[in-house]
C-alpha positions as a LaTeX table, in Angstrom:
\begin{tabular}{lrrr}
\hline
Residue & $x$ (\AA) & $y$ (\AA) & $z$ (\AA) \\
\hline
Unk1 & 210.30 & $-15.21$ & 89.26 \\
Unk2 & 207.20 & $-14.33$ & 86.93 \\
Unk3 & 204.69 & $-12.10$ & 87.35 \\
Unk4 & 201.35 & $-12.25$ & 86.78 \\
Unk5 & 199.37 & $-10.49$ & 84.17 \\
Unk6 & 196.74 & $-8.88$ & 86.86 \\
Unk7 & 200.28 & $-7.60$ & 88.25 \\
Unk8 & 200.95 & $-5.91$ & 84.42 \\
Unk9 & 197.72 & $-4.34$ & 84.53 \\
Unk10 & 197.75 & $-2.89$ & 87.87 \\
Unk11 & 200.75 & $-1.68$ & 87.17 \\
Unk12 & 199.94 & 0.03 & 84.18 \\
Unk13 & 196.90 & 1.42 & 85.71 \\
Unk14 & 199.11 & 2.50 & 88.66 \\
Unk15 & 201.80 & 4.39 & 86.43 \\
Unk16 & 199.33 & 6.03 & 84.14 \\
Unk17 & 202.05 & 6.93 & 81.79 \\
Unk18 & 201.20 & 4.66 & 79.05 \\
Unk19 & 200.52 & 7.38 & 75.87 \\
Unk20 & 197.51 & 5.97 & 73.75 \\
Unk21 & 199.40 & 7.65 & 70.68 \\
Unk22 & 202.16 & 6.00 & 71.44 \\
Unk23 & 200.63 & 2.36 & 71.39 \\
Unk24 & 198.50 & 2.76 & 68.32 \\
Unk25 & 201.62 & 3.69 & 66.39 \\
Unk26 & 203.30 & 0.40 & 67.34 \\
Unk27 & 200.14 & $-1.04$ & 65.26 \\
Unk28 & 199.96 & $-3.43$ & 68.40 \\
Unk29 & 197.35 & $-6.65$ & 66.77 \\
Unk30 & 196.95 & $-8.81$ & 69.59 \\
Unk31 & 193.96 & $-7.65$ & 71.64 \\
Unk32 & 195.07 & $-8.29$ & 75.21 \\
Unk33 & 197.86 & $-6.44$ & 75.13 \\
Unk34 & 195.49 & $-3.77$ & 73.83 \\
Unk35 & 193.56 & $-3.92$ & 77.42 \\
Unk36 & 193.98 & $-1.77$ & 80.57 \\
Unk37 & 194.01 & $-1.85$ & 84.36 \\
Unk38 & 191.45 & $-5.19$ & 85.49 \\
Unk39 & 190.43 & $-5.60$ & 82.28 \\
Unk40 & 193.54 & $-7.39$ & 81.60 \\
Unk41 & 192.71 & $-10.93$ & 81.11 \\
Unk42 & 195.08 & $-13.77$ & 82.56 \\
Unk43 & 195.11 & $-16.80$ & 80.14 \\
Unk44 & 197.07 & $-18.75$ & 77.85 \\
Unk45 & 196.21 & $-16.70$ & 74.41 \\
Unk46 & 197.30 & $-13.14$ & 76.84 \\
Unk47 & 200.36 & $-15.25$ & 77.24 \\
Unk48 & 200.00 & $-17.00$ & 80.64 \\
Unk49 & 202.25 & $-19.17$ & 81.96 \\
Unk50 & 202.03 & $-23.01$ & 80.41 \\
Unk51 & 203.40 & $-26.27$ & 81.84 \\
Unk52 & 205.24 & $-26.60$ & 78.77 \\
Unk53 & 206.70 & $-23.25$ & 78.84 \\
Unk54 & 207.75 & $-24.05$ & 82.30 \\
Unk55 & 209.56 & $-27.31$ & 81.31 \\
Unk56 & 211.29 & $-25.43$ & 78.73 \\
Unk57 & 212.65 & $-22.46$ & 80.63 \\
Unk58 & 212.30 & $-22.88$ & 83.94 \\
Unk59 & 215.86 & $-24.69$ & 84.34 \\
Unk60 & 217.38 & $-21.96$ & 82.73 \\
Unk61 & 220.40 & $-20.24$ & 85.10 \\
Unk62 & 220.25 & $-16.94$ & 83.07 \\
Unk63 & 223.94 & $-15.99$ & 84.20 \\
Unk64 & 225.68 & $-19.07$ & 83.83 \\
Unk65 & 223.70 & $-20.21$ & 80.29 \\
Unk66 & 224.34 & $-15.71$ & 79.04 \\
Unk67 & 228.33 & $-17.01$ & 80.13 \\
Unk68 & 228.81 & $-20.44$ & 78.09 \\
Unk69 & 226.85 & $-19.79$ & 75.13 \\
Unk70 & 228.78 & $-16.73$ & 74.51 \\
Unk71 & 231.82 & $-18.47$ & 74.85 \\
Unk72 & 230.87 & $-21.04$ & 72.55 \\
Unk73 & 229.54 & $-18.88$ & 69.89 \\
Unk74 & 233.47 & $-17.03$ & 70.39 \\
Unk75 & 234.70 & $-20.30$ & 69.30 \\
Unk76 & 233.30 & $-20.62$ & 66.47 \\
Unk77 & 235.11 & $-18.08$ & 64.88 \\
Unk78 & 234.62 & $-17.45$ & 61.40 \\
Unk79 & 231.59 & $-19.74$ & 61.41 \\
Unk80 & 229.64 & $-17.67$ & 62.82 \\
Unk81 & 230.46 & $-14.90$ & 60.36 \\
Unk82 & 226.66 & $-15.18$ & 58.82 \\
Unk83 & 222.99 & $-14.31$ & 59.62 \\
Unk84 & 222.45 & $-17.22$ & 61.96 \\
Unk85 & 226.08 & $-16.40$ & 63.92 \\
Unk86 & 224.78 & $-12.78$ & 63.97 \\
Unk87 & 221.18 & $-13.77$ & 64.97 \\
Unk88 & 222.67 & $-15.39$ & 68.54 \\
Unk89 & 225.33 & $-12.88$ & 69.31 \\
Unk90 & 221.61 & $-10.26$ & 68.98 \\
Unk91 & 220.07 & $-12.76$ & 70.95 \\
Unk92 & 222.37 & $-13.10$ & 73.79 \\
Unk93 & 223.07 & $-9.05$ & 73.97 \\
Unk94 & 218.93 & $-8.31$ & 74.32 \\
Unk95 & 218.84 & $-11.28$ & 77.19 \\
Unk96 & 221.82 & $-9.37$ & 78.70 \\
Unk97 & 219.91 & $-6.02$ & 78.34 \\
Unk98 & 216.90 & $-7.47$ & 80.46 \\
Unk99 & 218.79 & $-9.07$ & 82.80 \\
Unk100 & 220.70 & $-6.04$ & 83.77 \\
Unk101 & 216.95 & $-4.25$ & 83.98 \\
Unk102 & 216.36 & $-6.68$ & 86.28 \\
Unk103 & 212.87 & $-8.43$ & 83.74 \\
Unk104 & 211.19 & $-11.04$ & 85.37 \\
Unk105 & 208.84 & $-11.92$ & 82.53 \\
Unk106 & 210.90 & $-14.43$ & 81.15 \\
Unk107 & 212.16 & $-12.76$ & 78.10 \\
Unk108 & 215.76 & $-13.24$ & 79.24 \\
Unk109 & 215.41 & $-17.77$ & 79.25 \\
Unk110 & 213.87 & $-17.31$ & 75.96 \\
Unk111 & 216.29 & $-15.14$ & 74.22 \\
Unk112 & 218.88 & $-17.49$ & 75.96 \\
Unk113 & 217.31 & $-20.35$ & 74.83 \\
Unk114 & 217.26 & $-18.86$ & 70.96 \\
Unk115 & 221.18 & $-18.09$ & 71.40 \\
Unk116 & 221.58 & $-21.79$ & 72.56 \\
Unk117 & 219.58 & $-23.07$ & 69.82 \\
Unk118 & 221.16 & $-21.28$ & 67.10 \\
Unk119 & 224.61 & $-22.00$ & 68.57 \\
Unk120 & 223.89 & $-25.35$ & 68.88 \\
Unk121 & 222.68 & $-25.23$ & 64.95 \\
Unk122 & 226.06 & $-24.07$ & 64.14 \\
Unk123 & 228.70 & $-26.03$ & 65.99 \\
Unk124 & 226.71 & $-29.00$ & 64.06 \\
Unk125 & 225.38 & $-27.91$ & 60.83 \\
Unk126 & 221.94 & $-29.35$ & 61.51 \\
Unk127 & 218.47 & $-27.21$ & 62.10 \\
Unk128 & 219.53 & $-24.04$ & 61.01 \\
Unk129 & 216.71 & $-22.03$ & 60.34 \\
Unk130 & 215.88 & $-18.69$ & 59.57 \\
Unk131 & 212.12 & $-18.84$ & 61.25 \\
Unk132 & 211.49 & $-16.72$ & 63.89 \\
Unk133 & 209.77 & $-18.32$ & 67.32 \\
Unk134 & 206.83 & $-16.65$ & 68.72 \\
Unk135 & 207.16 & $-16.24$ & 72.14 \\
Unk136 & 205.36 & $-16.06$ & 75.21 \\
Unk137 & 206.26 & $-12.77$ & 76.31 \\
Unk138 & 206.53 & $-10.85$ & 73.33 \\
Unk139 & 203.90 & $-9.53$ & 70.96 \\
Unk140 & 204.05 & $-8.43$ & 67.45 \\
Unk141 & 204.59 & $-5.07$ & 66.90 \\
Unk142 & 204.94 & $-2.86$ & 63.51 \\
Unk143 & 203.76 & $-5.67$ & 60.55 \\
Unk144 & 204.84 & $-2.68$ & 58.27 \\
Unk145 & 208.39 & $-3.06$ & 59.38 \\
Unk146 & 208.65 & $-6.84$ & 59.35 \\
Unk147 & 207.35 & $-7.01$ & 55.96 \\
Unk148 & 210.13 & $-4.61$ & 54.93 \\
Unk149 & 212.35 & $-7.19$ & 56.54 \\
Unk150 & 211.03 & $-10.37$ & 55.05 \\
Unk151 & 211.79 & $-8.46$ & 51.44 \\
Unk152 & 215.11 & $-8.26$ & 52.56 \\
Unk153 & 215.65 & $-11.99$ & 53.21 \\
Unk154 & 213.88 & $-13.13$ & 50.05 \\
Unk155 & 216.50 & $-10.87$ & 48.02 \\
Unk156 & 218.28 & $-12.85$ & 45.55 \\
Unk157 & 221.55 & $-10.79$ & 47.27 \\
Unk158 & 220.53 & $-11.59$ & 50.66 \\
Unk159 & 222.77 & $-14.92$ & 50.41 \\
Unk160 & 226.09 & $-13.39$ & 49.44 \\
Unk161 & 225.37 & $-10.34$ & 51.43 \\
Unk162 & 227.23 & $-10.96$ & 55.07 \\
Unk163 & 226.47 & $-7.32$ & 56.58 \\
Unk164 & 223.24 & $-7.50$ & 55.07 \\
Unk165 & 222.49 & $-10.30$ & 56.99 \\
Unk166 & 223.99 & $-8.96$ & 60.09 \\
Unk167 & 221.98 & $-5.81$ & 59.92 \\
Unk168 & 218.18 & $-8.00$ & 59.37 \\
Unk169 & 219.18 & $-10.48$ & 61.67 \\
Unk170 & 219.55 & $-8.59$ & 64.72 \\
Unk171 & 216.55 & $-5.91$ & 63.46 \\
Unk172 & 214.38 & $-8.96$ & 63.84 \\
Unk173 & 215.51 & $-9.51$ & 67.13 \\
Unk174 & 214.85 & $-6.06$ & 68.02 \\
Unk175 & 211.57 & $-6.38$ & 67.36 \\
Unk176 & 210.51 & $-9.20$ & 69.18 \\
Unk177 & 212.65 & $-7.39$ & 72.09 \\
Unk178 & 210.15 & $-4.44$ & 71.27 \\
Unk179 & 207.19 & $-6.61$ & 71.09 \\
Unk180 & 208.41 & $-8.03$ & 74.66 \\
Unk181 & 208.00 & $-4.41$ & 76.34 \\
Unk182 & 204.79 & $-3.78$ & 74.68 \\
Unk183 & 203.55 & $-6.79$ & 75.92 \\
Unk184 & 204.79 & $-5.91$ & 79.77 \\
Unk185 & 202.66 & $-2.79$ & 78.38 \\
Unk186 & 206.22 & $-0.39$ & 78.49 \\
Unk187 & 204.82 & 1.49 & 75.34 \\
Unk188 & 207.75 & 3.90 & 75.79 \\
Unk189 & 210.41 & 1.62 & 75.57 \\
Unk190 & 208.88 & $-0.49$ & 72.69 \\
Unk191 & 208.60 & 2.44 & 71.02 \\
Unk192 & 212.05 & 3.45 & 71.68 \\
Unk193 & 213.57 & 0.17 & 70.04 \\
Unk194 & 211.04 & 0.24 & 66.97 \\
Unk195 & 212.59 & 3.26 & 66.33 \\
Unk196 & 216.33 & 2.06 & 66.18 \\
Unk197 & 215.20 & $-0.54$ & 64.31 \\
Unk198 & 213.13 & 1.91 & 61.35 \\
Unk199 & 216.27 & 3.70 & 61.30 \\
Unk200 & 218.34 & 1.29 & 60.79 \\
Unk201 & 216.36 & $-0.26$ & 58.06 \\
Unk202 & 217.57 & 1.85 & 55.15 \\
Unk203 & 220.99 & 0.37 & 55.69 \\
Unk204 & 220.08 & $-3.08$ & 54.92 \\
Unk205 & 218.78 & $-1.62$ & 51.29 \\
Unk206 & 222.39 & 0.19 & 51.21 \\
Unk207 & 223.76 & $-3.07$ & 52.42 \\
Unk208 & 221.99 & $-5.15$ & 49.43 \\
Unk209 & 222.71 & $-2.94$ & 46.46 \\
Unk210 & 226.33 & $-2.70$ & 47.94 \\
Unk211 & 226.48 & $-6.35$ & 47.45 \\
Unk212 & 225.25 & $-6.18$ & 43.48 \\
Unk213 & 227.41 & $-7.25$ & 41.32 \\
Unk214 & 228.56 & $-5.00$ & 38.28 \\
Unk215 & 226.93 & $-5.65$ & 35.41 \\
Unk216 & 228.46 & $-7.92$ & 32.71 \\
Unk217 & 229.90 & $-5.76$ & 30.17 \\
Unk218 & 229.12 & $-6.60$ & 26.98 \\
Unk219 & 231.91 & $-8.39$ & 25.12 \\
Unk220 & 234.28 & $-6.28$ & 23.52 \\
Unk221 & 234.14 & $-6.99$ & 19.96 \\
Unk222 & 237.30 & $-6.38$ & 17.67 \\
Unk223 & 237.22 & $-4.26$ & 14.74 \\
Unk224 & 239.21 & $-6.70$ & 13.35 \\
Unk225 & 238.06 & $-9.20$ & 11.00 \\
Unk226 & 239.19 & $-12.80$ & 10.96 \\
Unk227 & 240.12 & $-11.76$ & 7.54 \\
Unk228 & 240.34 & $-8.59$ & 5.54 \\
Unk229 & 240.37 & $-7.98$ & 1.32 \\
Unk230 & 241.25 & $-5.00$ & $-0.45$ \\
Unk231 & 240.58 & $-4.92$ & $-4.02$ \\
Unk232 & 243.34 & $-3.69$ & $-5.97$ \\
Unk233 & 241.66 & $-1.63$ & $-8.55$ \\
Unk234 & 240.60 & 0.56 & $-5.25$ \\
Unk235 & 243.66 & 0.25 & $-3.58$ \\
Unk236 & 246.44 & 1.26 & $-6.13$ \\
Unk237 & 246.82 & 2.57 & $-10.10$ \\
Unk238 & 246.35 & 0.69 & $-12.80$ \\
Unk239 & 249.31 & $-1.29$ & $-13.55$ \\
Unk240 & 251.20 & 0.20 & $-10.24$ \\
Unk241 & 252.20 & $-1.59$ & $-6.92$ \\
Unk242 & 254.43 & 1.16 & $-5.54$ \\
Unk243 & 253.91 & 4.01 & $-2.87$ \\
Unk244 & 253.50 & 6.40 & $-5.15$ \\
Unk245 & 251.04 & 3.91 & $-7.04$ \\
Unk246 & 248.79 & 3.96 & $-3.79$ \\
Unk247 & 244.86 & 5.43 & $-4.46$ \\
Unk248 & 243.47 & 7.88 & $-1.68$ \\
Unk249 & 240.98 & 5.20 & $-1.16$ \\
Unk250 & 243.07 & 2.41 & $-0.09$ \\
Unk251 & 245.18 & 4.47 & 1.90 \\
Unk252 & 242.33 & 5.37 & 3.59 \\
Unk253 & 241.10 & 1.88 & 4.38 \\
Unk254 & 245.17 & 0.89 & 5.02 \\
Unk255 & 245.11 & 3.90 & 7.66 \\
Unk256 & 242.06 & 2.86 & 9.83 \\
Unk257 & 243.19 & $-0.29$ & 9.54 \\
Unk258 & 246.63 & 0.73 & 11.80 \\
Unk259 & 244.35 & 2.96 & 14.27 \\
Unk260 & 242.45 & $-0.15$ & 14.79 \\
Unk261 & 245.25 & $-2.70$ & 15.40 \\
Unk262 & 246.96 & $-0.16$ & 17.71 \\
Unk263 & 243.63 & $-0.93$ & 19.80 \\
Unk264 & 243.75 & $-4.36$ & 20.64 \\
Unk265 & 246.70 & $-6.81$ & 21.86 \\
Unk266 & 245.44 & $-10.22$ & 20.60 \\
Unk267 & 246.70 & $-9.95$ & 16.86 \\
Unk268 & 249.79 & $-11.44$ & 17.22 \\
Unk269 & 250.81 & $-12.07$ & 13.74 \\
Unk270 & 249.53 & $-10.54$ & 9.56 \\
Unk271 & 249.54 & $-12.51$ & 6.36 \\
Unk272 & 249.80 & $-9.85$ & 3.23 \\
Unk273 & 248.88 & $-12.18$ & $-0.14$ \\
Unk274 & 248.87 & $-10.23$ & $-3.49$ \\
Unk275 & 246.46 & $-11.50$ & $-6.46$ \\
Unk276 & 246.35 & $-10.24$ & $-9.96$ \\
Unk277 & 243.95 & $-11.58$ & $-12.62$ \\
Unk278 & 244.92 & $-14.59$ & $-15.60$ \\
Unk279 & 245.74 & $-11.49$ & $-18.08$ \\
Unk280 & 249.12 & $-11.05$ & $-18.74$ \\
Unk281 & 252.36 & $-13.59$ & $-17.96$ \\
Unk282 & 252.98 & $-16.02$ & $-14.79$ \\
Unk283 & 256.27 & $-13.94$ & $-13.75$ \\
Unk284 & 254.47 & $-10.46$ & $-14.67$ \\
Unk285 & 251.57 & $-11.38$ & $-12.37$ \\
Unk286 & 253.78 & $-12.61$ & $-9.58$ \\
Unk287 & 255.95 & $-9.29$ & $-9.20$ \\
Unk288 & 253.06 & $-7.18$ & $-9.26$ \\
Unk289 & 251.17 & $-9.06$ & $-7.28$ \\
Unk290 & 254.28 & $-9.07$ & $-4.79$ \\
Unk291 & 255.02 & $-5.27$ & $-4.85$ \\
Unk292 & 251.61 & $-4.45$ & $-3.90$ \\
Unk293 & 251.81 & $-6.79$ & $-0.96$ \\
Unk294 & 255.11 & $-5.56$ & 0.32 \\
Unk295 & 253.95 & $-2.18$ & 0.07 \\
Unk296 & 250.92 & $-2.97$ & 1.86 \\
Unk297 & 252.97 & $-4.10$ & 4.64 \\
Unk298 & 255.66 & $-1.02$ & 4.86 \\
Unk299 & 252.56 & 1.25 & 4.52 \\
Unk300 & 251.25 & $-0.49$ & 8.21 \\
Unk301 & 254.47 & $-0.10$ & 9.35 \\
Unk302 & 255.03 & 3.06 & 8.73 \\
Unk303 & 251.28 & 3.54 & 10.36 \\
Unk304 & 252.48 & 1.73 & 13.82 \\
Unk305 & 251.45 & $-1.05$ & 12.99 \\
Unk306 & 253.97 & $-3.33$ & 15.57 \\
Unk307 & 252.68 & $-7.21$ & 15.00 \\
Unk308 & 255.06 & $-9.15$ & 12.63 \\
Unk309 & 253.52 & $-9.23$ & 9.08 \\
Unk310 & 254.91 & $-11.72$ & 6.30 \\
Unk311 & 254.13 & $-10.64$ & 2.30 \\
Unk312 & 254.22 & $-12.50$ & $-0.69$ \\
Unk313 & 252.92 & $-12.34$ & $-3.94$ \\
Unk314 & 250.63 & $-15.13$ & $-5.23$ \\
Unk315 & 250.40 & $-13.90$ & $-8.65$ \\
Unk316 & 247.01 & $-15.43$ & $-10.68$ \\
Unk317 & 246.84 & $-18.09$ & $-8.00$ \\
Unk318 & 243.32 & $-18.86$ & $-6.30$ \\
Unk319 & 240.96 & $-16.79$ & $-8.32$ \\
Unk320 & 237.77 & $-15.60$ & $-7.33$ \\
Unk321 & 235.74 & $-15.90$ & $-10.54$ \\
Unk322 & 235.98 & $-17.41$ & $-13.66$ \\
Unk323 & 235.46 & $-15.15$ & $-16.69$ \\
Unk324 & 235.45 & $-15.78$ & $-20.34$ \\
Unk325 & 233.96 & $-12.68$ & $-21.97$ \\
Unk326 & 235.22 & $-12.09$ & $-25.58$ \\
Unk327 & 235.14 & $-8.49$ & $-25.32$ \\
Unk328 & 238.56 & $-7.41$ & $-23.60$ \\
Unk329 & 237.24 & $-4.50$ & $-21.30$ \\
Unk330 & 234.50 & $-6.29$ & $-20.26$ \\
Unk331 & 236.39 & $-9.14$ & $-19.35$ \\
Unk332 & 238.88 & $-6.72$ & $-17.39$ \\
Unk333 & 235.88 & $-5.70$ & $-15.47$ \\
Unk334 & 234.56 & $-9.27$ & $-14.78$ \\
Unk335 & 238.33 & $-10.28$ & $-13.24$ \\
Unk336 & 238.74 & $-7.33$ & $-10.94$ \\
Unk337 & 237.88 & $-9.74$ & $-7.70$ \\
Unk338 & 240.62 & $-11.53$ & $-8.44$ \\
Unk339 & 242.62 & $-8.55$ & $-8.56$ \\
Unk340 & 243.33 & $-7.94$ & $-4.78$ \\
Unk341 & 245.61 & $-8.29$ & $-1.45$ \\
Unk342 & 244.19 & $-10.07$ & 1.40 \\
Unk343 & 245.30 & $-9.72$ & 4.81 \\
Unk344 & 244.99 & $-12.53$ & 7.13 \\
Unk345 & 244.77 & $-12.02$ & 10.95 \\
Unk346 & 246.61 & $-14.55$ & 13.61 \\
Unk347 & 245.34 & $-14.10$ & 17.02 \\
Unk348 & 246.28 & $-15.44$ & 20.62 \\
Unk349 & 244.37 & $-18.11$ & 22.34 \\
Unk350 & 245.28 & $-17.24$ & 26.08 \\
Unk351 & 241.68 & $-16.81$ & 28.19 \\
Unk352 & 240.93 & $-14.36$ & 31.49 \\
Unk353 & 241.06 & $-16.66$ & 34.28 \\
Unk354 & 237.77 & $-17.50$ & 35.89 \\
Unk355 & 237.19 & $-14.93$ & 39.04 \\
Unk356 & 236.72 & $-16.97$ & 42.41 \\
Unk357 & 233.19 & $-17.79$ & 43.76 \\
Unk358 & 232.47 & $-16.00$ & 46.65 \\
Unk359 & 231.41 & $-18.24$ & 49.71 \\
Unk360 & 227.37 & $-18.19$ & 49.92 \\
Unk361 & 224.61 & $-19.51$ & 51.95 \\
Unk362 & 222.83 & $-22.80$ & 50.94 \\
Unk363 & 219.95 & $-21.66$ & 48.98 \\
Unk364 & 218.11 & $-23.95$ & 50.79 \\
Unk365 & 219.11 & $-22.48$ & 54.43 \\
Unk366 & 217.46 & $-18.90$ & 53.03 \\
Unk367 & 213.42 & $-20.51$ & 52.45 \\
Unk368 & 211.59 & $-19.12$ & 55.48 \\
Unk369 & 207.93 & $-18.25$ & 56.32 \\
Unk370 & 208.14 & $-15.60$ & 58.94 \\
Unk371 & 205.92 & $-16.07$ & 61.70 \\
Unk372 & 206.13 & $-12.16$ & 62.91 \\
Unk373 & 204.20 & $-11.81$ & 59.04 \\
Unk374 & 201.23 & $-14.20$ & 59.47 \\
\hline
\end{tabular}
């Protein structure tokens, strides 16, 4: 079943249709398959048969083994949805490719033995790996390209990236499958697979960033405060709590104030408490500070302001500074904190629901050192 390697050369010699140009752009490194005609060396480093490859492969019955793995890899179903499930199913269809062309190298047992392998890896759970073997009959070809590969496994998106996968895991296998006909010293045809395989590398970038996950947006913050104070002496006349008692200024503030609660939809509930200074008597202070509450509150409804809002007047209640200046306007001035309507803000509590985890790799499963990249 396997030929010899004086049988490669001679019948490279013989064919004479090997293009120089085309081998040196497969950046061929191993040196034997570099030689020509008798020059061709037959030994265990030019990838001569060993007794242990023979014990390995040699029982291999490529039809019946290309049959069941397939059909166990079928059964997996869903399990095999992943880099290693895609990795056999690329596996089995280049030992089906060489079969049909009839290779007698033994490139067809060990890409059966692979499929097995990785089959067998999944139907248990144990040995999954994503190494690649070095094989007897296949030498590396294009280091440029596998090192563009082995970025794409390290990705950080690699793991949650299922056609990602798909798309490295059989380019790898293409490449050994090139690496196979240069090493039967079929330039043309390596060539002709390391080409699929550099044009289908840009997908596996388009693949990646496809996976990337939006960006977080930054939290939304609310233009409204926890708590808001207007000071009266800025909101309304002196002496006045009505409509018509209402400063440009505070409407202003009262205005923005409905264009911003039209915005959000968490405010489910406003507090309107009126304050007026110690000057002046308990019932006095109480109506005043009352009007300008309630008109505080039909002034946001008459904005659009929807959210139920309760206002009272707290009269001298709660004061924000003590003053006890002899001088009557400067004492005015030194009360005018006190003289104010606050407006307290009652929000919702509900939370977004947590978005599911997407199903991912093991980390662990993704740590490799590729042995194409030594």
């Amino acid at each position: 079943m396997k030929y010899s390697l004086i049988a490669i050369a001679l019948a490279a010699m013989l064919a004479g249709c090997s293009s120089s140009a085309t081998r040196d752009h497969l950046q061929i490194q191993d040196p034997t398959v570099l030689q020509n005609g008798f020059s061709a060396t037959q030994s265990q480093a030019a990838g001569a048969v060993t007794p242990q490859w023979i014990s390995t492969y040699s029982g291999v019955k490529n039809g019946s083994m290309l049959s069941s793995v397939q059909t166990r890899l079928n059964a997996l179903g869903e399990r095999k949805s992943n880099y290693f499930g895609d990795k056999a199913q690329c596996w089995l269809n280049a030992a089906r490719d060489e079969r049909s062309s009839h290779d007698g190298w033994g490139f067809v047992e060990e890409a059966l033995v692979e499929a097995n392998r990785l089959t067998t890896a999944l139907e248990t759970g144990q040995g999954l790996s994503v190494d690649n073997p070095e094989l007897r009959t296949s030498s590396v070809v294009r280091p440029d390209l596998w090192k563009q590969i082995l970025a794409a496994k390290t990705s950080p998106l690699f793991a949650q990236c299922q056609e990602a996968q798909r798309l490295t895991a059989c380019s790898e296998v293409e490449l050994i499958h090139a690496g196979h006909e240069a090493w039967t010293r079929d330039f043309s045809e390596s060539q002709r697979l390391v080409n699929g395989v550099e044009k289908g590398l840009p997908g596996i970038g388009a693949a990646l960033e496809a996976c990337t996950p939006p960006p977080v947006a930054a939290p939304v913050v609310s233009p409204i405060p926890q708590k808001m104070t207007l000071q009266a002496d800025a909101t309304f006349k002196f002496d006045r709590g009505d409509l018509a008692g209402m400063l440009p200024g505070g409407k202003a503030k009262l205005d923005q104030l409905a264009r911003d609660l039209k915005q959000v939809d968490d405010v489910t509930g406003i507090r309107i408490e009126g304050y007026t200074d110690r000057l002046g008597s308990d019932s006095y202070n109480r109506q005043l500070s009352n009007k300008r509450a309630e008109t505080v509150k039909r002034y946001l409804q008459s904005g659009g302001v929807k959210a139920p809002m309760m206002a009272r007047g707290r009269g001298k209640e709660e004061p924000v500074v003590q003053c006890n200046n002899r001088n009557q306007q400067a004492l005015i001035d030194c009360l005018a904190p006190n003289r104010r309507v606050e407006l307290d803000f009652m929000r919702s509590n509900a939370q977004a629901s947590a978005a599911p985890q997407a199903q991912q790799m093991q980390p662990q499963q993704m740590q490799q050192q590729d042995p194409q990249d030594q």
